[in-house]
C-alpha positions in Angstrom: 16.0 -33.0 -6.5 15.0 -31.6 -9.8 11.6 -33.2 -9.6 11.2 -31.3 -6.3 12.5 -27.9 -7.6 10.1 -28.2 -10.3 6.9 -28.8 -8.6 7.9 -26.0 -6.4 8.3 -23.5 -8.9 4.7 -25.0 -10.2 3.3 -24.3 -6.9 5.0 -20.8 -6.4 3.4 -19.7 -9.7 0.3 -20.9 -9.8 -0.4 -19.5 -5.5 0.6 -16.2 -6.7 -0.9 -15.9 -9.7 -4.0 -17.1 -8.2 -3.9 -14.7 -5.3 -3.2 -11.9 -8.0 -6.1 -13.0 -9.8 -7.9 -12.3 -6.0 -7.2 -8.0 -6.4 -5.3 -5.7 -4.9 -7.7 -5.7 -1.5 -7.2 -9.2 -0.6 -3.4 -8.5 -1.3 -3.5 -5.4 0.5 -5.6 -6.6 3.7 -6.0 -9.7 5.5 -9.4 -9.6 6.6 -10.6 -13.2 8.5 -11.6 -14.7 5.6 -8.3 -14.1 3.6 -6.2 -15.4 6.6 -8.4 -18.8 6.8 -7.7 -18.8 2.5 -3.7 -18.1 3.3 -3.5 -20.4 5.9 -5.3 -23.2 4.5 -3.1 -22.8 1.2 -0.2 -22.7 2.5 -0.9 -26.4 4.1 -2.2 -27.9 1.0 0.8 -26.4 -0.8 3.4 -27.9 1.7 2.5 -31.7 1.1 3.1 -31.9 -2.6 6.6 -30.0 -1.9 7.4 -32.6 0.3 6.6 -35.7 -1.2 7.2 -36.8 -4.7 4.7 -39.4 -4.0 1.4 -37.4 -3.8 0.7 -35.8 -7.6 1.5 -32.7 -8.0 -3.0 -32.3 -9.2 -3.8 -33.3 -5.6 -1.8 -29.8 -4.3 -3.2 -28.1 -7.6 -6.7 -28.9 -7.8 -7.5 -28.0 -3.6 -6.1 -24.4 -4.3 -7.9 -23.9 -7.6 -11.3 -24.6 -5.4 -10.6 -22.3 -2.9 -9.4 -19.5 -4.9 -12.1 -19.8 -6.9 -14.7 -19.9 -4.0 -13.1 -17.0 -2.5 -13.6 -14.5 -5.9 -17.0 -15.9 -5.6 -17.5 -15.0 -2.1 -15.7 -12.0 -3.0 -18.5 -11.0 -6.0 -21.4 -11.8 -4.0 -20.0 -9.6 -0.9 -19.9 -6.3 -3.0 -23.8 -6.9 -4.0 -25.1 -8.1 -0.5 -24.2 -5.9 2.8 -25.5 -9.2 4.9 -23.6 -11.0 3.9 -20.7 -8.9 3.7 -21.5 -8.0 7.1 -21.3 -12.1 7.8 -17.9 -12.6 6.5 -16.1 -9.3 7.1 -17.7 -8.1 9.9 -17.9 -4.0 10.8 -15.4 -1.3 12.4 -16.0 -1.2 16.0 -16.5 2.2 17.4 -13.7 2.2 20.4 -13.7 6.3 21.0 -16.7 8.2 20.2 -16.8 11.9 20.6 -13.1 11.9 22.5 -14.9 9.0 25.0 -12.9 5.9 25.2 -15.8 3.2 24.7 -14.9 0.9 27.1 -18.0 -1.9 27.0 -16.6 -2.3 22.7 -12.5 -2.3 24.1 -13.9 -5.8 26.2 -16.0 -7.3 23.0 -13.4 -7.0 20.8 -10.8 -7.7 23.3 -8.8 -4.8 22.6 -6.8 -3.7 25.7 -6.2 -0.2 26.7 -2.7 -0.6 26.7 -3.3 -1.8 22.7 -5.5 1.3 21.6 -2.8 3.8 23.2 0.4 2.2 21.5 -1.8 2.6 17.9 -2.6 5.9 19.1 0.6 7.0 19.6 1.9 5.5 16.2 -0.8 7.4 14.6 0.2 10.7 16.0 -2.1 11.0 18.8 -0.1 10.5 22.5 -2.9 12.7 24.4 -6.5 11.1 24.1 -7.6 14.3 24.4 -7.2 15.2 20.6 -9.1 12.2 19.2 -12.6 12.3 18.2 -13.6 8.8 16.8 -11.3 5.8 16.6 -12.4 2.5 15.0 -10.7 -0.4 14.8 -11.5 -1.8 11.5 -12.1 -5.2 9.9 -8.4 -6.1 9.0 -7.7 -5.3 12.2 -5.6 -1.7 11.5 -7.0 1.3 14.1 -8.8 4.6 12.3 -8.1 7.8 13.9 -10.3 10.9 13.3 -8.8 13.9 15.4 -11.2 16.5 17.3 -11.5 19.6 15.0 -9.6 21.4 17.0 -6.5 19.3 16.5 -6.5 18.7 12.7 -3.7 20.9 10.9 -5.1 24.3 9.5 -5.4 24.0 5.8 -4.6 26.6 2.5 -8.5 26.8 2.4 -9.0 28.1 5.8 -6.4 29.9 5.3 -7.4 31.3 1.8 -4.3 31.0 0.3 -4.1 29.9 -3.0 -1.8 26.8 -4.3 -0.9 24.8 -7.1 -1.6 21.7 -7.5 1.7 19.8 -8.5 -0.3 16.0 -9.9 1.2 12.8 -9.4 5.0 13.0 -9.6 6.3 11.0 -12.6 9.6 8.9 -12.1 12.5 10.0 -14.7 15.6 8.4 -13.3 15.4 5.2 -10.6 18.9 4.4 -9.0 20.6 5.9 -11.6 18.4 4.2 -14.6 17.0 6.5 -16.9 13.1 5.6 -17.3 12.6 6.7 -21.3 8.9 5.4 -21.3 8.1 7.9 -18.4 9.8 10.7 -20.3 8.8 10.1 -23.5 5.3 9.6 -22.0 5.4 13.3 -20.6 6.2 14.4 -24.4 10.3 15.1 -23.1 13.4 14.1 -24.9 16.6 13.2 -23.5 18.0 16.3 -24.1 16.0 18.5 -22.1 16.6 16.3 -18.8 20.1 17.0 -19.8 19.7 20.1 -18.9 17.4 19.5 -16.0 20.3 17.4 -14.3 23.1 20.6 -15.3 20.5 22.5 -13.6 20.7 20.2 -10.6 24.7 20.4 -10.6 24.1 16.6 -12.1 25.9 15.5 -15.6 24.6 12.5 -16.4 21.5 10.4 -15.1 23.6 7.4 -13.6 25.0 10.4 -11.1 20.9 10.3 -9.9 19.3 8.4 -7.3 16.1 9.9 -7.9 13.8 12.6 -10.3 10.6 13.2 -10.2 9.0 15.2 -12.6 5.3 16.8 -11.7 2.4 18.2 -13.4 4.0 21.6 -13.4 7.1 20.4 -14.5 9.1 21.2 -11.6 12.0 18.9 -11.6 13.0 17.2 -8.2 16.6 15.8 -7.9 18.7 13.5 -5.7 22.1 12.8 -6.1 23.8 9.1 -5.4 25.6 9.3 -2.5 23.2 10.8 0.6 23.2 14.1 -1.3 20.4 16.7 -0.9 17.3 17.2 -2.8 17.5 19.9 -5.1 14.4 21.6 -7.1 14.4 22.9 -10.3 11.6 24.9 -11.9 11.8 24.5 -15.4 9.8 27.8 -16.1 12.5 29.6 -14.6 15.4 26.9 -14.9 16.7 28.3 -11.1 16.9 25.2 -8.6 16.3 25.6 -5.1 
């Protein structure tokens, strides 16, 4: 039983450092030729669990060749669109110019039924507000709405706004993260008073703060409570 628990952890490890090693992209989606890679692996993987006769190499060795073949498939895809275009494929155009394309919904055997149900997810229950729609190569549905049907932005508008950045994580769950604060040139002390500000007394009594580029302070309490705002320039929460 040992022997077995052993040469699973092996395997565990080496798959997922090996599909690390792959990027963020294959992680992220599962175009065909990452489905044929995780489907094959997960095969060779299962014999050596199974038996304690077969080495543990013979599992090993198989997945080292295709991960390798596929981050050299992968290289030789970002310099050559063929064959890019050979093992990925390209987006299908399946509504052009708010008209449903109905000779590309039968090649890619998309039904009607199919490209309504994304549609809706998406946002978009009347076809009337979609311009283009493609259905990409991992399979996931694009929707670019008419002009007319995209939100009005501060730009059109000509309003003015700040831009708040990338909100930084200060307290997770009630953790308090002192590389992110420390990072943002804070001390303890100061969030102190950020959480006083947010009727908070210490940061276990925090589920979440964010702190962004403006250094507006966003708090929520454990327990369901409400998000409250704090602007540090002004120290008034809202």
């Amino acid at each position: 039983m040992f022997v077995v628990l052993i040469r699973t952890a092996v395997l565990y490890l080496f798959i997922t450092a090996g599909i690390r090693f792959l990027g963020k992209h294959q992680i992220g989606q599962l175009e065909p030729s990452e489905l044929v890679l995780t489907l094959i692996i997960a095969d060779l993987a299962s014999v050596p669990m199974q038996d304690n006769g077969i080495p543990l190499l013979s599992g090993l060795i198989p997945i080292a060749v295709l991960l390798a073949m596929a981050t050299f498939l992968s290289g030789l895809c970002t310099k050559s669109i063929r064959l890019r275009t050979l093992l990925v494929g390209k987006p299908s155009i399946l509504i052009r110019n708010g008209v449903i394309q109905q000779a590309e919904l039968r090649r890619t055997r998309f039904t009607i039924d199919e490209l309504l149900e994304e549609l809706r997810i998406q946002g978009y229950p009347n076809l009337q507000e979609v311009g283009y729609a493609l259905l990409e190569t991992n399979g996931q549905l694009s929707v670019l709405p008419l002009a007319t049907a995209k939100p009005v932005t501060a730009e059109q508008m000509g309003i003015s706004v700040q831009e708040t950045g990338l909100p930084v994580v200060l307290v997770s769950d009630g953790r308090l993260l002192s590389h992110n604060l420390h990072a943002a040139g804070l001390e303890e002390k100061w969030l102190q008073k950020q959480l006083q500000a947010c009727g908070l007394s210490e940061p276990r009594d925090a589920f979440l703060v964010l702190l962004d580029e403006s250094r507006n302070v966003t708090c929520i309490a454990k327990g369901g409570g409400k998000e409250v705002r704090v602007n540090t320039n002004t120290g008034q929460g809202r």
